[in-house]
C-alpha positions as CSV (number, residue, x, y, z in Angstrom):
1,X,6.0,-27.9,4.3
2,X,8.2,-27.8,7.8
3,X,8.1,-25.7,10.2
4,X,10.9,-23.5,9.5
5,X,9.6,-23.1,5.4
6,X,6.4,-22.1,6.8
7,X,7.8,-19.6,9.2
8,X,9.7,-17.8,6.1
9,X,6.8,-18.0,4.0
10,X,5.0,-16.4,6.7
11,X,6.8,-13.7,7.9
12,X,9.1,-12.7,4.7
13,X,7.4,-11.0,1.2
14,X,8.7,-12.2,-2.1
15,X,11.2,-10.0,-3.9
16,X,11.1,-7.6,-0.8
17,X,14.7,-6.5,0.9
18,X,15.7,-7.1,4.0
19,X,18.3,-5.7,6.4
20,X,20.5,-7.7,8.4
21,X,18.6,-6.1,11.1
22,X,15.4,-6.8,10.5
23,X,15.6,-10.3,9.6
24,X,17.5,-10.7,12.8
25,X,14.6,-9.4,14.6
26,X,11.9,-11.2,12.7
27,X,14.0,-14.4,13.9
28,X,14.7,-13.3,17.8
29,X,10.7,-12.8,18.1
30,X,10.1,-16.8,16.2
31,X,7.6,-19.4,18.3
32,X,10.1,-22.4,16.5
33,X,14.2,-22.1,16.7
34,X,15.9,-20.8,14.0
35,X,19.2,-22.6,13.6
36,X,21.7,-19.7,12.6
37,X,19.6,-16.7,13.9
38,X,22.4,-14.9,14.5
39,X,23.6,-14.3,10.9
40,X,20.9,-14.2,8.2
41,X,23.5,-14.5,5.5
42,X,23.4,-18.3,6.1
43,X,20.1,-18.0,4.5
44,X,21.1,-17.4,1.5
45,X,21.7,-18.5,-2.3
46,X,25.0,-16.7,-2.5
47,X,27.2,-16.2,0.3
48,X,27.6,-19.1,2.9
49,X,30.0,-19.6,5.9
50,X,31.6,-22.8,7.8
51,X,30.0,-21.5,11.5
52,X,26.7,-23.1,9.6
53,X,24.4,-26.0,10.3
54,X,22.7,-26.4,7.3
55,X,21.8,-25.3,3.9
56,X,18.5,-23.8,3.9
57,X,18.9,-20.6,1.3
58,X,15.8,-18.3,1.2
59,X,17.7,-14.9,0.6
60,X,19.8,-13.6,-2.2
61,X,23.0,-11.4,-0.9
62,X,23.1,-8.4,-2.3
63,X,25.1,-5.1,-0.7
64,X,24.7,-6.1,2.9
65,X,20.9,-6.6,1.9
66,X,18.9,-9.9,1.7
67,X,16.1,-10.2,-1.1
68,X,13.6,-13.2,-0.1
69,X,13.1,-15.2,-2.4
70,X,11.6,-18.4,-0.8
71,X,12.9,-22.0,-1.1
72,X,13.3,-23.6,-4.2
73,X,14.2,-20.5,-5.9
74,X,15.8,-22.0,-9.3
75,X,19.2,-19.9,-8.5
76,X,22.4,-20.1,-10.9
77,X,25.1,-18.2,-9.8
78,X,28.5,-19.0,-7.7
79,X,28.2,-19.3,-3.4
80,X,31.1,-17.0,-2.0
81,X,32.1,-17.7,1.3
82,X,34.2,-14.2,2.7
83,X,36.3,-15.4,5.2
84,X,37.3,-12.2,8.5
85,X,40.1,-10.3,6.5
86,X,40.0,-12.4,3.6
87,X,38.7,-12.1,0.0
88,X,35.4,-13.8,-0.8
89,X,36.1,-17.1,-2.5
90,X,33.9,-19.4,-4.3
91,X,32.9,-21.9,-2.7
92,X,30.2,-23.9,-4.5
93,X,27.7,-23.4,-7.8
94,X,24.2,-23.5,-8.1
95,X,22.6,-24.3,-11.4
96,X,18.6,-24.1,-11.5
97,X,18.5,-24.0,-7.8
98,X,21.0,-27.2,-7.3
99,X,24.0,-26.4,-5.3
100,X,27.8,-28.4,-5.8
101,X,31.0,-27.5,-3.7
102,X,33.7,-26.9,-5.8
103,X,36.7,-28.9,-5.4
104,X,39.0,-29.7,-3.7
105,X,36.3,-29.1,-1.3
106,X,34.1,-31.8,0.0
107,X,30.7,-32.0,-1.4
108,X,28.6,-32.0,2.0
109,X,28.6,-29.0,4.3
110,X,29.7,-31.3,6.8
111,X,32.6,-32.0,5.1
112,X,33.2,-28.7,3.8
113,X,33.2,-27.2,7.4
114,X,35.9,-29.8,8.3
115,X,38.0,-29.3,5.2
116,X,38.1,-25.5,6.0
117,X,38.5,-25.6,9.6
118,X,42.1,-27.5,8.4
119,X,42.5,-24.6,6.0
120,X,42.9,-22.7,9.1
């Protein structure tokens, strides 16, 4: 398990919701970086954005509350990405915890950060 799955495991309860808040306080008080700390939504199944550096979903997006449910949650659902001023649009699918952009978009987040950053 890495570091950062550990960390989660650790300091997070299954099923249990968060507050954008609190998880930002769990992260500003972590002994390891936490890539993204400032925006726990990039944690999650369901709602991504382009200002992220990678994919590593523990949370599931619901009302400006996060419910943990852990890595390798088997997820199905769309990803919304809710651009400032904008209306959330889908972005990618998961299917039994396996994510793929939609297209036109690219299918690495890489990519996809690229591709939207042209989008304006």
């Amino acid at each position: 398990m890495n570091p950062l799955e550990e960390f989660f495991n650790l300091h997070f309860n299954p099923n249990q919701v968060y507050s954008n808040q609190e998880i930002r306080d769990i992260f500003q008080n972590a002994d390891i970086p936490i890539p993204n700390s400032g925006n726990p939504t990039a944690f999650t199944y369901n709602r991504w954005n382009k200002g992220m550096d990678l994919i590593f979903p523990v949370f599931i997006h619901e009302k400006r509350r996060y419910k943990y449910v852990g890595r390798n949650f088997n997820y199905t659902g769309p990803v919304y990405h809710h651009a400032n001023g904008n209306r959330p649009e889908i972005i990618a699918n998961f299917e039994n915890g396996d994510y793929a952009f939609i297209q036109p978009t690219p299918v690495q987040l890489h990519e996809w950060k690229i591709w939207q950053r042209a989008q304006g």
